[in-house]
mmCIF file of the protein (N, C-alpha, C, O) and its ligand, coordinates in Angstrom:
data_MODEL
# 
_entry.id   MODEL 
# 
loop_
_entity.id 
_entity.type 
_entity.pdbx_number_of_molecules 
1 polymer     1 
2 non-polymer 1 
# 
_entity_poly.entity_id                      1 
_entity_poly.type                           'polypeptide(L)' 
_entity_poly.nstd_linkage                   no 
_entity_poly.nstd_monomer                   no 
_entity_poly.pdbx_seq_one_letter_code       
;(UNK)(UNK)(UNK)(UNK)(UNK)(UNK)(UNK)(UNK)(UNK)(UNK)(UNK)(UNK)(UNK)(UNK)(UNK)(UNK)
(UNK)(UNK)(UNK)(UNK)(UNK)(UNK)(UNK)(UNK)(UNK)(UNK)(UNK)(UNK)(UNK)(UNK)(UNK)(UNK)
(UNK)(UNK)(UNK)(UNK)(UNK)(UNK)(UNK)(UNK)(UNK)(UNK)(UNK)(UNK)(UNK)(UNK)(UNK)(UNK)
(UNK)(UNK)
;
_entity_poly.pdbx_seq_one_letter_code_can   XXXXXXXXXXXXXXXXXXXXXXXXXXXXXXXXXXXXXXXXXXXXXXXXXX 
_entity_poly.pdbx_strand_id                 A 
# 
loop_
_entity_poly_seq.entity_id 
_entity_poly_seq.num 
_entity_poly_seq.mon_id 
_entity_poly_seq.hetero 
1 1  UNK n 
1 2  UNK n 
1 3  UNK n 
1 4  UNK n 
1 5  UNK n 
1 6  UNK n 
1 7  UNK n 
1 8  UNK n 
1 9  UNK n 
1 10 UNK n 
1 11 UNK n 
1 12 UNK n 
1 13 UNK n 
1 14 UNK n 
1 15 UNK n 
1 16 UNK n 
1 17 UNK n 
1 18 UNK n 
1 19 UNK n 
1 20 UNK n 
1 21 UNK n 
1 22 UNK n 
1 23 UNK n 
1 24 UNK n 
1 25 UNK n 
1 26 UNK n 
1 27 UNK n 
1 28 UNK n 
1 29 UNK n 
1 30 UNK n 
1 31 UNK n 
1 32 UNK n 
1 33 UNK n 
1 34 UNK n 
1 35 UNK n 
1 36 UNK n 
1 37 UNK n 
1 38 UNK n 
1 39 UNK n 
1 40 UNK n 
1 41 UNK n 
1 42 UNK n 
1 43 UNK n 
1 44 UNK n 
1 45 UNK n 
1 46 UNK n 
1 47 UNK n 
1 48 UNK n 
1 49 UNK n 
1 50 UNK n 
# 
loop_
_struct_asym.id 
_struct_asym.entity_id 
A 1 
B 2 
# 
loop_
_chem_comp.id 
_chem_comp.type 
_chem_comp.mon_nstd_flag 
UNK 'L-peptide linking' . 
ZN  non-polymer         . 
# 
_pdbx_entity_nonpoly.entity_id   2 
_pdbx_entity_nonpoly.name        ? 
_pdbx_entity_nonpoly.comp_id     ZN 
# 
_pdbx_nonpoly_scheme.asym_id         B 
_pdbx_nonpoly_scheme.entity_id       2 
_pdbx_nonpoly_scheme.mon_id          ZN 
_pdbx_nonpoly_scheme.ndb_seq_num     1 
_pdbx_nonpoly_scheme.pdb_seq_num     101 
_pdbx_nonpoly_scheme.auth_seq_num    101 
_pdbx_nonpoly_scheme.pdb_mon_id      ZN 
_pdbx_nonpoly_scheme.auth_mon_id     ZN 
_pdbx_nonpoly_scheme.pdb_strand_id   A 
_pdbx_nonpoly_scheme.pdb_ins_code    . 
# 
loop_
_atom_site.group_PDB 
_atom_site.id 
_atom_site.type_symbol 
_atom_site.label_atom_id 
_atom_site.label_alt_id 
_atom_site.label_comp_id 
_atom_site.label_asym_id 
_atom_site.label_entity_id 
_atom_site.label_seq_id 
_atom_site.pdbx_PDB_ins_code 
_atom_site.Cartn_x 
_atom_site.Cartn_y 
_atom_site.Cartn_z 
_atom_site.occupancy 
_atom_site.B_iso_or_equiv 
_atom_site.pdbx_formal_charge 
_atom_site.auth_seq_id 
_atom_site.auth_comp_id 
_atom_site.auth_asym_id 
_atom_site.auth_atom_id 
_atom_site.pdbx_PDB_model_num 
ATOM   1   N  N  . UNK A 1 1  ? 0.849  -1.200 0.000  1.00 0.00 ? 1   UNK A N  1 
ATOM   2   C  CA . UNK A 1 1  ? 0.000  0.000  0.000  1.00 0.00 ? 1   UNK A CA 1 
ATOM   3   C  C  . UNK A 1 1  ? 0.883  1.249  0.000  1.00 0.00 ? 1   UNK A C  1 
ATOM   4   O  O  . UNK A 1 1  ? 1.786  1.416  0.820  1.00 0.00 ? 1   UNK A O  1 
ATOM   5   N  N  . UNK A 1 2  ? 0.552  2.161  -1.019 1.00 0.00 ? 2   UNK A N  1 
ATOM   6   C  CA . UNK A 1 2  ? 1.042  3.816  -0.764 1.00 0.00 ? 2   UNK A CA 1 
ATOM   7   C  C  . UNK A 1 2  ? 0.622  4.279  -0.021 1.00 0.00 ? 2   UNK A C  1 
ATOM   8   O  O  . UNK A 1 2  ? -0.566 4.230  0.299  1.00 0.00 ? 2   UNK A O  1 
ATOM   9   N  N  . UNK A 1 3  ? 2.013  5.237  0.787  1.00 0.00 ? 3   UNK A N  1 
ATOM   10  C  CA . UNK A 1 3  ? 1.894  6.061  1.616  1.00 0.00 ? 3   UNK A CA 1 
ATOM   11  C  C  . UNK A 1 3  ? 1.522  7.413  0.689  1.00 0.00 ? 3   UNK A C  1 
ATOM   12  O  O  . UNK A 1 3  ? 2.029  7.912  -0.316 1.00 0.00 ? 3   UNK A O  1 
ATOM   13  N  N  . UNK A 1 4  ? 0.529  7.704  1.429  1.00 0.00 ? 4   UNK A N  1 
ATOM   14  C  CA . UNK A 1 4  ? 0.105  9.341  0.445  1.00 0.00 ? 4   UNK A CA 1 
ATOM   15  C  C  . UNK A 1 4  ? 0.181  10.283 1.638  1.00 0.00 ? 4   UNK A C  1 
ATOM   16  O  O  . UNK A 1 4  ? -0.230 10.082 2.780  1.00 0.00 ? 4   UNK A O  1 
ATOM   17  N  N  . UNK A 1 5  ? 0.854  11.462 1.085  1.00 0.00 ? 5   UNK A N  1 
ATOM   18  C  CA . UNK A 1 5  ? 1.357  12.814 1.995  1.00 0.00 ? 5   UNK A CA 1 
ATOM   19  C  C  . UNK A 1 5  ? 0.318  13.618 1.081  1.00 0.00 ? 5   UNK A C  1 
ATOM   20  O  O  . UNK A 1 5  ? -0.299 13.215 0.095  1.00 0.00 ? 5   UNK A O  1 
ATOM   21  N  N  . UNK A 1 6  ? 0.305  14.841 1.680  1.00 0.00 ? 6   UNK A N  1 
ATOM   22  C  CA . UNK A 1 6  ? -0.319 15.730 1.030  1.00 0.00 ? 6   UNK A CA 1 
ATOM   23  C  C  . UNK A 1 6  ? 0.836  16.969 0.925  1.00 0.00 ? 6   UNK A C  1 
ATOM   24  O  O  . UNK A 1 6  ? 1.380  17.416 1.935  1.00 0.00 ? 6   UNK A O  1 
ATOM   25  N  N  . UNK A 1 7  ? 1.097  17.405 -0.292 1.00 0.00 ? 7   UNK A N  1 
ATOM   26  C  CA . UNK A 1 7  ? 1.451  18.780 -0.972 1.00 0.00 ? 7   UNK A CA 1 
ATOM   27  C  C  . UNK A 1 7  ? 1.177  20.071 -0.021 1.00 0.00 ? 7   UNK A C  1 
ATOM   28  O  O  . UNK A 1 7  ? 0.158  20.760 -0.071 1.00 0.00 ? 7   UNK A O  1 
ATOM   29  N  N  . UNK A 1 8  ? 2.095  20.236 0.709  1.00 0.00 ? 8   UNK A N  1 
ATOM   30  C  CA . UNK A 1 8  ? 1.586  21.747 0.585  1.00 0.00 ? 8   UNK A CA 1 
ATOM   31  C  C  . UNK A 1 8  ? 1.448  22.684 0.882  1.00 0.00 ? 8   UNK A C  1 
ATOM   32  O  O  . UNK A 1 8  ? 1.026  23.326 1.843  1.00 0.00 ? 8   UNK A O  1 
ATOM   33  N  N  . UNK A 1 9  ? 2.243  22.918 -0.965 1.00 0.00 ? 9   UNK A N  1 
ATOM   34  C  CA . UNK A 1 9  ? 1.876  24.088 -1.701 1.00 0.00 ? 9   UNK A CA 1 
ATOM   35  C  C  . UNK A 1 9  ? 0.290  23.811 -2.336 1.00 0.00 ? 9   UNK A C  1 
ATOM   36  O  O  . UNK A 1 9  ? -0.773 24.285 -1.934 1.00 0.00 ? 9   UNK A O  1 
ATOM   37  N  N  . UNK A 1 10 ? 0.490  23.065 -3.236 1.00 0.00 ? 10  UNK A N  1 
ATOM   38  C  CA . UNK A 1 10 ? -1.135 23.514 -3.995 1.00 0.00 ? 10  UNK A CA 1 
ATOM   39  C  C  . UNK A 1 10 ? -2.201 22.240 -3.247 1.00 0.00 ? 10  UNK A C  1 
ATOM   40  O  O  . UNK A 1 10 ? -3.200 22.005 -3.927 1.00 0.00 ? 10  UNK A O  1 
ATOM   41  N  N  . UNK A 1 11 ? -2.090 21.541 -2.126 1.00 0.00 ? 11  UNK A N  1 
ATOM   42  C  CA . UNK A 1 11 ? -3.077 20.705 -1.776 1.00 0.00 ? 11  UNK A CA 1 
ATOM   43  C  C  . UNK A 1 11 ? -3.159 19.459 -1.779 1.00 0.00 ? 11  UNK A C  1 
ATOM   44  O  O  . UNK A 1 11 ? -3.872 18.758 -1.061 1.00 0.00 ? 11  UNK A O  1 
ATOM   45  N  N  . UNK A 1 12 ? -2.160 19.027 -2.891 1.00 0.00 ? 12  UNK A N  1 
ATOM   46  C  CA . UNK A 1 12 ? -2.839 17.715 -4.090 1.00 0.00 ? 12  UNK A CA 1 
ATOM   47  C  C  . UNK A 1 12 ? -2.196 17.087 -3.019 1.00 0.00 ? 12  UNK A C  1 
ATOM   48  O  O  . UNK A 1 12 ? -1.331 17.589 -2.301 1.00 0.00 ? 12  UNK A O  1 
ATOM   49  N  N  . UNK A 1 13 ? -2.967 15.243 -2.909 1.00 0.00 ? 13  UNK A N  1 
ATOM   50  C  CA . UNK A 1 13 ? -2.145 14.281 -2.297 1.00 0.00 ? 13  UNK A CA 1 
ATOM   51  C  C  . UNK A 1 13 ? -1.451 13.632 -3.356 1.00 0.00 ? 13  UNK A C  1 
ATOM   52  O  O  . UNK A 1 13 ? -1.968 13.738 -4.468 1.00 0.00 ? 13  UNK A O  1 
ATOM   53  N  N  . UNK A 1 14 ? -0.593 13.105 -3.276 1.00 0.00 ? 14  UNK A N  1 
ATOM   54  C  CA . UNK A 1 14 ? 0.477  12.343 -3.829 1.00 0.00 ? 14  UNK A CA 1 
ATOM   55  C  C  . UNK A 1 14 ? 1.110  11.273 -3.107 1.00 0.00 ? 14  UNK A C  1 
ATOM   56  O  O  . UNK A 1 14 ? 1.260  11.238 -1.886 1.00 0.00 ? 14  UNK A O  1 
ATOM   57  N  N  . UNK A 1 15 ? 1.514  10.300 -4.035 1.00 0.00 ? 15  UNK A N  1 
ATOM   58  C  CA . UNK A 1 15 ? 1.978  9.146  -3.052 1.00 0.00 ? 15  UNK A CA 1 
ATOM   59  C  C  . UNK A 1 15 ? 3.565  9.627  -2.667 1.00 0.00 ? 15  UNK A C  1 
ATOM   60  O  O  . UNK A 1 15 ? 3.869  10.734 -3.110 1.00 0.00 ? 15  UNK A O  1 
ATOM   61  N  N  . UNK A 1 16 ? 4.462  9.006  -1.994 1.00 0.00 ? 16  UNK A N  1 
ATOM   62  C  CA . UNK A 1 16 ? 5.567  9.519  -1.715 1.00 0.00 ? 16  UNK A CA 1 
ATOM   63  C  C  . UNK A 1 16 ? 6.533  8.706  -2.739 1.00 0.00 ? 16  UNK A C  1 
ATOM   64  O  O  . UNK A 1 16 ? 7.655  9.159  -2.963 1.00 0.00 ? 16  UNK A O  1 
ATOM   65  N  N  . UNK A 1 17 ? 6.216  7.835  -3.189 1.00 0.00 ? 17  UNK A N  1 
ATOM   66  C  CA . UNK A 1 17 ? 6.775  7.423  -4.565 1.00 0.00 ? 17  UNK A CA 1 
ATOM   67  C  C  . UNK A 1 17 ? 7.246  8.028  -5.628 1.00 0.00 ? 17  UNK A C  1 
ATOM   68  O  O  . UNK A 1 17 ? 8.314  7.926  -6.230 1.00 0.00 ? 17  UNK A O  1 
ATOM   69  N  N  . UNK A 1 18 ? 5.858  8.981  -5.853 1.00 0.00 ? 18  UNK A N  1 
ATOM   70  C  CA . UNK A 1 18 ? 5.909  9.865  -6.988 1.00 0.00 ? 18  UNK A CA 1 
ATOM   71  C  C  . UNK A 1 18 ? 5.963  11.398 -6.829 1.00 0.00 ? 18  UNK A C  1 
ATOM   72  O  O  . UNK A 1 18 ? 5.462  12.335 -7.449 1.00 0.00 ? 18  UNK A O  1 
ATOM   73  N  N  . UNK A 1 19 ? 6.715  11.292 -5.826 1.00 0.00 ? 19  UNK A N  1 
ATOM   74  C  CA . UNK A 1 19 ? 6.637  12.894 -5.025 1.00 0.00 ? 19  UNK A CA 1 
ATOM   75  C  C  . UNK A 1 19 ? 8.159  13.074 -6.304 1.00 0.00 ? 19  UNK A C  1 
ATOM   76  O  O  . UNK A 1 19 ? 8.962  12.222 -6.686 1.00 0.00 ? 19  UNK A O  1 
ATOM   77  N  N  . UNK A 1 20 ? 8.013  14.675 -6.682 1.00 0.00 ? 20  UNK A N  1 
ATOM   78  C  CA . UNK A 1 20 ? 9.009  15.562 -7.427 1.00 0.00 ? 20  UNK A CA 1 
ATOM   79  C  C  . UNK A 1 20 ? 9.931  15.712 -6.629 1.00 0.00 ? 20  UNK A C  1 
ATOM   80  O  O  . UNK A 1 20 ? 11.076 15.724 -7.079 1.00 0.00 ? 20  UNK A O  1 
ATOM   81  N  N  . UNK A 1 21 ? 9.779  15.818 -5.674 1.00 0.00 ? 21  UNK A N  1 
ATOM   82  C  CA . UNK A 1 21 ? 10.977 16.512 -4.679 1.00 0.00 ? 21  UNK A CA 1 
ATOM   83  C  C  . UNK A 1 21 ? 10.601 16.275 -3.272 1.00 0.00 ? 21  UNK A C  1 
ATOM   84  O  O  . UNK A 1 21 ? 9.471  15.910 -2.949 1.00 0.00 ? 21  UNK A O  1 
ATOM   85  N  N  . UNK A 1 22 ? 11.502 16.476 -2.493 1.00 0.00 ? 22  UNK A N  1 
ATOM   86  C  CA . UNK A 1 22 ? 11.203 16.026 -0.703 1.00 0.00 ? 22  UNK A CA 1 
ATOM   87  C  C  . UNK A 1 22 ? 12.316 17.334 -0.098 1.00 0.00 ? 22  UNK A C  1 
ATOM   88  O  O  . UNK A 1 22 ? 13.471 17.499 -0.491 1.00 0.00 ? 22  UNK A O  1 
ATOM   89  N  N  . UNK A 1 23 ? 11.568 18.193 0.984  1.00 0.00 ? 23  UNK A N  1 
ATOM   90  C  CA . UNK A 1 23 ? 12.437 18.779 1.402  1.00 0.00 ? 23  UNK A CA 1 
ATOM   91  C  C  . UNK A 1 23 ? 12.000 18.764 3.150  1.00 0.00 ? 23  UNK A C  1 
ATOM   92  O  O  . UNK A 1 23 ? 10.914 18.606 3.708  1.00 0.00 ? 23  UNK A O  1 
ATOM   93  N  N  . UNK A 1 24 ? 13.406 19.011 3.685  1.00 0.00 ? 24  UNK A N  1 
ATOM   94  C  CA . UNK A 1 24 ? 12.968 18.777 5.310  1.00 0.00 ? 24  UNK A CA 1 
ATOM   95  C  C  . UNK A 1 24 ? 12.782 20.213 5.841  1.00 0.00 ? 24  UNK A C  1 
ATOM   96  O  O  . UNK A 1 24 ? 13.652 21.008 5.486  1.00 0.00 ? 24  UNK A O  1 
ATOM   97  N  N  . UNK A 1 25 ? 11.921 20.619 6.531  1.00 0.00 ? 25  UNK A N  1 
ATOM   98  C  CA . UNK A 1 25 ? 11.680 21.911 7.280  1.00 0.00 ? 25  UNK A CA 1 
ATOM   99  C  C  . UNK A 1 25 ? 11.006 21.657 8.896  1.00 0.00 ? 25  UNK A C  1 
ATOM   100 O  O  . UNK A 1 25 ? 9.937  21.127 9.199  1.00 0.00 ? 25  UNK A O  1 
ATOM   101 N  N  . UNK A 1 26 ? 12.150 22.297 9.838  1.00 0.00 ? 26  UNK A N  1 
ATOM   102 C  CA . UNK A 1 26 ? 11.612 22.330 10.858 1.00 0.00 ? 26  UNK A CA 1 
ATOM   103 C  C  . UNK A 1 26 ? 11.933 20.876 11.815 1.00 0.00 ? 26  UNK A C  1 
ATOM   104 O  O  . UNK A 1 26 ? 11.575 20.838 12.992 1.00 0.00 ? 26  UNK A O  1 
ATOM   105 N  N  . UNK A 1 27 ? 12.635 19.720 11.167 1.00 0.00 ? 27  UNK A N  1 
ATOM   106 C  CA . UNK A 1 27 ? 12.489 18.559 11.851 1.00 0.00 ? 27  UNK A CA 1 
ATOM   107 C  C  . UNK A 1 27 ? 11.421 17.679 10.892 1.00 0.00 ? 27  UNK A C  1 
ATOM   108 O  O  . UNK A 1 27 ? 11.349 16.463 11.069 1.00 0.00 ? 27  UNK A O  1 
ATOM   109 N  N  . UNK A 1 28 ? 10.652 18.295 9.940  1.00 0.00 ? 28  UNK A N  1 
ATOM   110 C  CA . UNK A 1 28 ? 9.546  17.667 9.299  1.00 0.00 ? 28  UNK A CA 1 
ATOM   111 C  C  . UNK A 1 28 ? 9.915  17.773 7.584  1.00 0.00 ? 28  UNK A C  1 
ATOM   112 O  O  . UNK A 1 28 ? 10.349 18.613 6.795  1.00 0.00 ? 28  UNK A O  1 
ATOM   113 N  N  . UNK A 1 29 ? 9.347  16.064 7.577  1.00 0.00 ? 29  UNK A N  1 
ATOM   114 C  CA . UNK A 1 29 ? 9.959  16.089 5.416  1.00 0.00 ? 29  UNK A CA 1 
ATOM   115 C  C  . UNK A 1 29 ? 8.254  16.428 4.901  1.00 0.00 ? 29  UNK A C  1 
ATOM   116 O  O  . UNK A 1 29 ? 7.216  16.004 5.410  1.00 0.00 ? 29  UNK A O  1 
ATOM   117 N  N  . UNK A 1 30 ? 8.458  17.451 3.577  1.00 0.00 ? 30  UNK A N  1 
ATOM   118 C  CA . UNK A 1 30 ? 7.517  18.047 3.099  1.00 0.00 ? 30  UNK A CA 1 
ATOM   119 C  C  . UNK A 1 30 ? 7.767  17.118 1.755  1.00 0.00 ? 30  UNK A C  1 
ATOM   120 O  O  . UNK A 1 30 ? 8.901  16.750 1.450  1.00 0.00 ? 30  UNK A O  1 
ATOM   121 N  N  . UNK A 1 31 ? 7.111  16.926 1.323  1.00 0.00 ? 31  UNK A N  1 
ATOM   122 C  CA . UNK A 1 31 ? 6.639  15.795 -0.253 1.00 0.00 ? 31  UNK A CA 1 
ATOM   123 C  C  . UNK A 1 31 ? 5.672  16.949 -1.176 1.00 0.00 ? 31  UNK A C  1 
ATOM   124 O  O  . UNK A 1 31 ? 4.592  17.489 -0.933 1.00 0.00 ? 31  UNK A O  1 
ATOM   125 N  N  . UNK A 1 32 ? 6.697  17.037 -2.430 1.00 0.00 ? 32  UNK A N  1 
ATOM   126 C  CA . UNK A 1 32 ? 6.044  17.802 -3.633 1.00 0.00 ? 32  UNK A CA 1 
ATOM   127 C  C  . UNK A 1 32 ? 5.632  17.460 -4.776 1.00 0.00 ? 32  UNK A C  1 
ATOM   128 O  O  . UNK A 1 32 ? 6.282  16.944 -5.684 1.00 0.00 ? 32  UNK A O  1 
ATOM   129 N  N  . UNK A 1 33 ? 4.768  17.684 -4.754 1.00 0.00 ? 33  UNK A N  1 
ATOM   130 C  CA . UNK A 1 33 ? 4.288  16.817 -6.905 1.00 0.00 ? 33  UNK A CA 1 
ATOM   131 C  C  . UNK A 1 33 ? 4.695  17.564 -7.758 1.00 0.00 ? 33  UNK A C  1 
ATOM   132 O  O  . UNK A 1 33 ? 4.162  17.050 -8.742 1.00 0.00 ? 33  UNK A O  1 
ATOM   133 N  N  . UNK A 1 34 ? 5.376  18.599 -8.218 1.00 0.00 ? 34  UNK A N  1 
ATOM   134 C  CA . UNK A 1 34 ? 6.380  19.078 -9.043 1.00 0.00 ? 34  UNK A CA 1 
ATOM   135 C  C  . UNK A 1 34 ? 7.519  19.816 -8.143 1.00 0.00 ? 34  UNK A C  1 
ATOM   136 O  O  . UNK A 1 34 ? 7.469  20.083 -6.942 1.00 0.00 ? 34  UNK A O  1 
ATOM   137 N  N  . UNK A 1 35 ? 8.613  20.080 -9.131 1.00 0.00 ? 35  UNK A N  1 
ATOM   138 C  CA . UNK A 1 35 ? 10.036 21.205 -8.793 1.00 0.00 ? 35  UNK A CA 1 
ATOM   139 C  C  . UNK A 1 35 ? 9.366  22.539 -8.601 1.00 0.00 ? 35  UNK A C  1 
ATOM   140 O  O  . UNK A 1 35 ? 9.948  23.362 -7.895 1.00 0.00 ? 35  UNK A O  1 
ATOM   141 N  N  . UNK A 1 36 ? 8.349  22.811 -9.082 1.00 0.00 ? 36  UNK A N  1 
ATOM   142 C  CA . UNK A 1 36 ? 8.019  24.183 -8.656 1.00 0.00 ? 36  UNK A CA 1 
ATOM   143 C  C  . UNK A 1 36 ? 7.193  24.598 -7.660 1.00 0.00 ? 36  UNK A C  1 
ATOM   144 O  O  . UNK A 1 36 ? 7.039  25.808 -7.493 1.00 0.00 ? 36  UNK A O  1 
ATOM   145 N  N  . UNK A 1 37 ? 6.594  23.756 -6.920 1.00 0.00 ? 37  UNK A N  1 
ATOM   146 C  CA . UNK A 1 37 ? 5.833  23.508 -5.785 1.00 0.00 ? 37  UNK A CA 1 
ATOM   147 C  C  . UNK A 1 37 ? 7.505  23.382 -4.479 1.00 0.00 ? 37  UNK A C  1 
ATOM   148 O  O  . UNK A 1 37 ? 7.737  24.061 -3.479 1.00 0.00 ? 37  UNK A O  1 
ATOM   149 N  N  . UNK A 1 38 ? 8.124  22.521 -4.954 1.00 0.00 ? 38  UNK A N  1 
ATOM   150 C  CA . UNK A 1 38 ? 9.293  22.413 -3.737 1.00 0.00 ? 38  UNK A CA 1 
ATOM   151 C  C  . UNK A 1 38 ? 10.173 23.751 -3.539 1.00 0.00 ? 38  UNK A C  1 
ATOM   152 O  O  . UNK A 1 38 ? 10.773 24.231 -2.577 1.00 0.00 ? 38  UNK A O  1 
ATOM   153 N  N  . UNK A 1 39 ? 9.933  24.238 -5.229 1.00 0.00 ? 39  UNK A N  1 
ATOM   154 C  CA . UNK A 1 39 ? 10.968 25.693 -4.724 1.00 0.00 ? 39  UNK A CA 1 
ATOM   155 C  C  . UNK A 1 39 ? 10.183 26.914 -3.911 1.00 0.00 ? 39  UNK A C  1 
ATOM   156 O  O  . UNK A 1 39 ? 10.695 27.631 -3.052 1.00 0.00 ? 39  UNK A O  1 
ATOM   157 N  N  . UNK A 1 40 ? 8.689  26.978 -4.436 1.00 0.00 ? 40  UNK A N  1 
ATOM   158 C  CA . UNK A 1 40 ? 7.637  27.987 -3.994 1.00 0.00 ? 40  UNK A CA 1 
ATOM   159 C  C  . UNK A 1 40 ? 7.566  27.637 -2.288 1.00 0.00 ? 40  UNK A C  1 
ATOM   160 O  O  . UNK A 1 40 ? 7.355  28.479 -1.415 1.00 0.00 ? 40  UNK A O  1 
ATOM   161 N  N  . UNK A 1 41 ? 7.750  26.497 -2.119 1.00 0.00 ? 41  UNK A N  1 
ATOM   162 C  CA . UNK A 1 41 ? 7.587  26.187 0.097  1.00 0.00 ? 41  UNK A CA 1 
ATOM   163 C  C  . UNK A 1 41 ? 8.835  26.570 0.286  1.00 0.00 ? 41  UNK A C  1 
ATOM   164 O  O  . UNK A 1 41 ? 8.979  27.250 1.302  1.00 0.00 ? 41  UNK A O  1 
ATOM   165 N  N  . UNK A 1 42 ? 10.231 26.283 -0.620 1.00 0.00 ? 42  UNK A N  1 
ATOM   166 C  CA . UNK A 1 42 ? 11.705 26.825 0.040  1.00 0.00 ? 42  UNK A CA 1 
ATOM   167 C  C  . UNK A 1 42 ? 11.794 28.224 -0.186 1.00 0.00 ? 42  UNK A C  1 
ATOM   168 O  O  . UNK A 1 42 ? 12.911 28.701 0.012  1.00 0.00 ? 42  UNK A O  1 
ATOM   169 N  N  . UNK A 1 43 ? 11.201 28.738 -0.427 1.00 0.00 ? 43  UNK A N  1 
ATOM   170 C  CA . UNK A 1 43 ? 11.057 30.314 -1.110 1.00 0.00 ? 43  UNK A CA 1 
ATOM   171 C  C  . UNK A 1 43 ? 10.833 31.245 0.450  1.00 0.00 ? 43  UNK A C  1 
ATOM   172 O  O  . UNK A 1 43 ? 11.468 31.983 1.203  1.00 0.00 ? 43  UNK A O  1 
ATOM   173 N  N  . UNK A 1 44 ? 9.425  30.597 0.295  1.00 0.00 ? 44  UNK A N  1 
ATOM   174 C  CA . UNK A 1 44 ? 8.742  31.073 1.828  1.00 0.00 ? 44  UNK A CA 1 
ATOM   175 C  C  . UNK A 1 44 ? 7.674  30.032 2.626  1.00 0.00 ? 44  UNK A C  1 
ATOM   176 O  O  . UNK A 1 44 ? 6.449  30.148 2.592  1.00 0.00 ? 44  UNK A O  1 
ATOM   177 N  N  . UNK A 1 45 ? 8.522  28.852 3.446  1.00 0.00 ? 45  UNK A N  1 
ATOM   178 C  CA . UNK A 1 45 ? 8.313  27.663 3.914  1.00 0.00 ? 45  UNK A CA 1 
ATOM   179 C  C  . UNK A 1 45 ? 7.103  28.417 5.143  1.00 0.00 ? 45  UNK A C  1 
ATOM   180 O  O  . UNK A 1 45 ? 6.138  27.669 5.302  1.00 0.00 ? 45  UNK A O  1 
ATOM   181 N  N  . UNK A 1 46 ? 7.046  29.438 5.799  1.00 0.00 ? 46  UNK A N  1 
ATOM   182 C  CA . UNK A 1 46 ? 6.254  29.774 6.771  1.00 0.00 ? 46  UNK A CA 1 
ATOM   183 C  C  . UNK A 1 46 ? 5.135  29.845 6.242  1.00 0.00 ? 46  UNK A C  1 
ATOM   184 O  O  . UNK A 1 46 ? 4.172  29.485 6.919  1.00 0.00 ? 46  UNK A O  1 
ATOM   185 N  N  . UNK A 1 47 ? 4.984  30.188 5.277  1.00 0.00 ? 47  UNK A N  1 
ATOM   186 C  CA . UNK A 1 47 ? 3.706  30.727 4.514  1.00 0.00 ? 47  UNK A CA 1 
ATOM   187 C  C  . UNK A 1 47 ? 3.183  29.351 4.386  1.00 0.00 ? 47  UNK A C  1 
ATOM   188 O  O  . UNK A 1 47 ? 1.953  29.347 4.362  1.00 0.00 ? 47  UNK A O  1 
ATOM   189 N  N  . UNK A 1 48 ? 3.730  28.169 4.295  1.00 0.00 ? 48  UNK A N  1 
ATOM   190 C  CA . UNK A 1 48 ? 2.254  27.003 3.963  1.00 0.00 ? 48  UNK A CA 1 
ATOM   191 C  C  . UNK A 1 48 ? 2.606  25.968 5.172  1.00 0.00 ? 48  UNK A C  1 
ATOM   192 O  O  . UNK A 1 48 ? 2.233  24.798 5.094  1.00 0.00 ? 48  UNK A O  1 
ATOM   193 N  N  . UNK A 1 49 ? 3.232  26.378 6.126  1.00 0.00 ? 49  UNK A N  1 
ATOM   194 C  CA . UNK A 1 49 ? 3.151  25.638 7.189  1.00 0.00 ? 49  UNK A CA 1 
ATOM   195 C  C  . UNK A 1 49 ? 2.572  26.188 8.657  1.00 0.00 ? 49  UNK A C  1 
ATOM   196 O  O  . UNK A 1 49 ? 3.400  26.947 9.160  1.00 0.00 ? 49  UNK A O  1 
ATOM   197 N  N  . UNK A 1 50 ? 1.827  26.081 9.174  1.00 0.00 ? 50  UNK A N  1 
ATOM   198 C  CA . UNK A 1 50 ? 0.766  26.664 10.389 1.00 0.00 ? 50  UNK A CA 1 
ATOM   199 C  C  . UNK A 1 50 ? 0.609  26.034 11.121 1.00 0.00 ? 50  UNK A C  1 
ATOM   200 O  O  . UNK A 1 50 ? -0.135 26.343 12.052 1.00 0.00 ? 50  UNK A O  1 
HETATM 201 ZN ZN . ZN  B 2 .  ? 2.019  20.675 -5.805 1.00 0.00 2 101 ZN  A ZN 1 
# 
C-alpha cells in the first residue's frame, strides 16, 4: 500500500513514490508533486506551514 502525503503548496495528495521533490523543514519532510511547488515552500516555507 502507498503512503500518500499531502502537498503543501497547492493541496494535491500524492503518493511519496511519486513525489518531485522532498524537502525537510523544521524537523519535518515536506513531499512535492512538481520542482516548482518544492521551490515555492523553500522560497517562503512559513507561509504554507501553520
Ligand atoms: Zn504541488
Amino acid at each position: 500500500m502507498a503512503e500518500k502525503v499531502k502537498d503543501p503548496v497547492c493541496g494535491m495528495e500524492i503518493e511519496v513514490q511519486q513525489a518531485a521533490g522532498k524537502t525537510e523543514y523544521q524537523g519535518k519532510t515536506y513531499y512535492f508533486c512538481s520542482p516548482g511547488c518544492k521551490a515555492a515552500f523553500e522560497k517562503d516555507p512559513q507561509k504554507y506551514v501553520s
